[in-house]
C-alpha positions in Angstrom: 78.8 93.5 91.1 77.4 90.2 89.6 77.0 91.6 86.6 80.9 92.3 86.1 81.8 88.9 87.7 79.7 87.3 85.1 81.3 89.9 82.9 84.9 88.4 83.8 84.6 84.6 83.8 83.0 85.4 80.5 85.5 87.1 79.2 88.1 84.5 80.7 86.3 81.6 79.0 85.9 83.4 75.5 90.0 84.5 75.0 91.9 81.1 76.4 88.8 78.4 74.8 86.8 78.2 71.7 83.4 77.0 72.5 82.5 74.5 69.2 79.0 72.5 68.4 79.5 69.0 69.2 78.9 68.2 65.1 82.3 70.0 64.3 84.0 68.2 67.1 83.1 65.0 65.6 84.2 66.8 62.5 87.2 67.5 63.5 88.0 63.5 64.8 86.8 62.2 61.5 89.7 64.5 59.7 91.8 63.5 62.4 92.6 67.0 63.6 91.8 66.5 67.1 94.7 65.7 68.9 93.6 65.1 72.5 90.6 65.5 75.1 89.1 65.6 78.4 86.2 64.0 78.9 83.9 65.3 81.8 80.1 64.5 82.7 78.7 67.4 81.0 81.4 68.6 78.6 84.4 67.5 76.6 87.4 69.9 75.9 90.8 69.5 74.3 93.1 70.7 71.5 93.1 70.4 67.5 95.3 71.1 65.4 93.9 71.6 62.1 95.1 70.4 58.5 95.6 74.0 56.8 96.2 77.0 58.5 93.6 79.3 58.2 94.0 83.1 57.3 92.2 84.7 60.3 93.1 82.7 62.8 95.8 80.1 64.6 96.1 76.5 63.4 96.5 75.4 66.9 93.4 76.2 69.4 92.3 74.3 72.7 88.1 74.2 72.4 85.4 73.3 74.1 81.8 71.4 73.7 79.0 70.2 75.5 79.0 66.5 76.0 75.5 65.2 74.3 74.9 61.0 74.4 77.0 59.2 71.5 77.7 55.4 71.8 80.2 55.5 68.9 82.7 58.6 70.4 85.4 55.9 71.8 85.1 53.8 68.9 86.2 57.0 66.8 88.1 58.7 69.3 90.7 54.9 69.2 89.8 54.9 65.4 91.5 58.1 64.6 94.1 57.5 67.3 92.9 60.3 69.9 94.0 60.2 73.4 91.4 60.9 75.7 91.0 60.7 79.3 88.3 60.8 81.8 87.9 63.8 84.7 85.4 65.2 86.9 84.5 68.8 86.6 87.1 71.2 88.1 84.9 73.0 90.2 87.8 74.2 92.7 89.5 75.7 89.4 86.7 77.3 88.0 85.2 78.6 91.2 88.7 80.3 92.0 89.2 81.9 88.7 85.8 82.7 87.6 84.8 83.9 91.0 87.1 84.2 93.8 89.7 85.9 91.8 87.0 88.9 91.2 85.6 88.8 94.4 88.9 89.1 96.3 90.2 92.0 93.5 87.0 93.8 94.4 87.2 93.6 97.8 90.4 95.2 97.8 89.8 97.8 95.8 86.8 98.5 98.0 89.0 98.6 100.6 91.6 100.8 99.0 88.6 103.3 97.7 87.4 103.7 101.7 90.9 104.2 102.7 91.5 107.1 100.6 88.0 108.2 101.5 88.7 107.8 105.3 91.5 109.9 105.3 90.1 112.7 103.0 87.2 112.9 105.3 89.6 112.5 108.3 91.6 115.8 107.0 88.2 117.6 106.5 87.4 117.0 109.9 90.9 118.1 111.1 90.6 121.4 109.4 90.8 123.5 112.1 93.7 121.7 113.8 97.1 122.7 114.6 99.7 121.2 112.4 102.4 121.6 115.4 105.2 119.6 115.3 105.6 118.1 118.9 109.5 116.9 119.9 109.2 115.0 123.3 111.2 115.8 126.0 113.9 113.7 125.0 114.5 114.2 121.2 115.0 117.9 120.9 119.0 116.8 121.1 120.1 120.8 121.2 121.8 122.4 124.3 123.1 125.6 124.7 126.7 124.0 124.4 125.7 123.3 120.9 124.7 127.3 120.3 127.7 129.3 118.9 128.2 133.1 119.7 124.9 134.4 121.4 126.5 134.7 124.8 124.0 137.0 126.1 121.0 135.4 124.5 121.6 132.4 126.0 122.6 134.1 129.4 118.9 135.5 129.6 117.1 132.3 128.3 119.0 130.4 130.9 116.6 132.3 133.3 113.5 131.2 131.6 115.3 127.4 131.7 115.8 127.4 135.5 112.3 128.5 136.4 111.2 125.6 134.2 113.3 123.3 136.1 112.3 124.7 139.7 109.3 126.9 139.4 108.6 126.1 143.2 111.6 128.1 144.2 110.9 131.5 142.0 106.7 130.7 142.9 107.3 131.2 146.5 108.8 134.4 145.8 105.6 135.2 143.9 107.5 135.6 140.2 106.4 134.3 137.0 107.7 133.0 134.0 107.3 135.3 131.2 104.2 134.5 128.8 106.5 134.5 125.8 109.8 135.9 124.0 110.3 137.4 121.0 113.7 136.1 119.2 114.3 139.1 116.6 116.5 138.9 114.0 117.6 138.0 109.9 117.5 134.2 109.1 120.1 131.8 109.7 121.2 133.7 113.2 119.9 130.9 115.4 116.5 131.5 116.4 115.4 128.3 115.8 118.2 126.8 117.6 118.3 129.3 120.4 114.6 127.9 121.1 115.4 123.7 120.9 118.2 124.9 123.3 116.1 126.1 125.8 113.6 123.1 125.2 116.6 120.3 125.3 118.3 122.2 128.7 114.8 122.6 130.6 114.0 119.0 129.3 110.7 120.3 128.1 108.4 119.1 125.3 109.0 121.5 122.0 106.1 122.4 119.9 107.2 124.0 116.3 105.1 125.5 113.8 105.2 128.6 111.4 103.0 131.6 111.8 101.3 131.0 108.1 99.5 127.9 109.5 97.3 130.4 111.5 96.2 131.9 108.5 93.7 130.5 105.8 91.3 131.4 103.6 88.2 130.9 105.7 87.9 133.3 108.3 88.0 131.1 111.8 90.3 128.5 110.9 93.1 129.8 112.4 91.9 131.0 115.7 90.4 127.6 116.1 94.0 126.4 115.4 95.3 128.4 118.3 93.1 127.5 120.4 94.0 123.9 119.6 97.5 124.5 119.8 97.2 126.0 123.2 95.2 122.9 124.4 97.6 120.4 123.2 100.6 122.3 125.2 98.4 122.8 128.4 98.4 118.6 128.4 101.8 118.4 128.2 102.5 121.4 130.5 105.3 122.4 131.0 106.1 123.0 127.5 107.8 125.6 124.9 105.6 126.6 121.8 107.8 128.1 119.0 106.0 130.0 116.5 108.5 130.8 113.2 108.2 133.9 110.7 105.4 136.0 113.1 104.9 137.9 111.1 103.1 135.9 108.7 100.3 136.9 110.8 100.5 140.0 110.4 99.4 142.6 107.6 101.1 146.0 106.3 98.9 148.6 106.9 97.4 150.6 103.9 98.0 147.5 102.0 95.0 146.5 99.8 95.5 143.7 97.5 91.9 143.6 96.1 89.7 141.7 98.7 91.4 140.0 100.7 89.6 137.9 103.1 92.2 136.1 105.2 92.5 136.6 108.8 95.2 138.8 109.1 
């Protein structure tokens, strides 16, 4: 890390100021091509502006030298009609480009790096979860009203929605709910919405997934994402889990497509 920090204020330093021995400075006074300086303790730095342009490089360049003991420089600096100034170092200046800037740029980056590096491992650790969608009770915004045709769909579903609004009353006549229904038919006839109906009526929480999330590659993965589904719903019990295309899980039988693996 100190090594590219040095790297960079290096690098900053060499592209915006030529670094010059303080015998060409003088040089450059005597010939009148120094236009203006900053003197500091240890080091003077200004521009010159040379006679002739040179072929390989600009006639205009700010510079830099170290500041050695020479009773004559303000003599020939007024001589040659230079304006000069005095300043103390810029520490605050150079400390916040040569080093701050870095610093902060790497710490971000290190931050960014651990982000993406917290959330890949966080997704490796939620392998075997289920990717259910959860609508609370109050966001499923379907009824029955909103259900077109289906007329004796709904009028055995609305059943299943009254025991989840009283199941005292059919419990004390020792019934119970029925541990799922199977909603058959092509797409687009309203299965989907048949389900969200009977979630937004009974004002029930609405889990939704499809039934290719049960099955992976690895052979456990998706009964360890049942088993998480079923956990999640038994918190916010009583719920509706609705599990799209079935079928998914299943497998023709006789089928081989080479080796196969899954957990179907």
């Amino acid at each position: 890390m100190f090594l590219l920090l040095w790297g960079w204020q290096s690098a900053v330093d060499t592209f915006t100021v030529q670094t010059i021995p303080y015998s060409a400075f003088k040089k450059h006074v005597v010939a009148g091509e120094v236009t203006e300086i900053v003197i500091e303790p240890e080091l003077i730095h200004g521009h010159i502006k040379l006679a002739e342009k040179p072929k390989d490089g600009p006639q205009e360049l700010e510079f830099r030298t170290v500041r050695v003991e020479d009773k004559d420089l303000v003599d020939d600096l007024e001589a040659h009609d230079v304006t000069f100034v005095g300043e103390l170092p810029r520490l605050v200046s150079r400390l916040l480009i040569g080093w701050l800037l870095p610093i902060a740029l790497m710490i971000g980056l290190w931050m960014l790096l651990s982000r993406r590096l917290g959330a890949a491992a966080g997704q490796a650790m939620s392998f075997g979860k289920s990717p259910a969608k959860l609508s609370p009770t109050d966001e499923t915004g379907v009824t029955f009203a909103d259900v077109a045709g289906c007329e004796e769909a709904k009028l055995e579903l609305s059943e299943v929605v009254d025991f989840l609004k009283n199941p005292s009353r059919y419990q004390a006549l020792g019934a119970r709910i029925p541990k799922g229904i199977l909603l058959v038919g092509p797409p687009g006839t309203g299965k989907t919405l048949l389900a969200k109906a009977v979630a937004g009526e009974a004002r029930v929480p609405f889990y939704s997934l499809s039934g290719s999330d049960f099955v992976e590659m690895f052979v456990g993965v998706g009964a360890a994402r049942v088993r998480d589904l079923f956990e999640q719903a038994a918190k916010s019990a009583p719920c509706i889990i609705f599990i799209d295309e079935l079928d998914a899980v299943g497998r023709q039988r006789g089928v081989l497509m080479g080796v196969v693996n899954d957990e179907r």
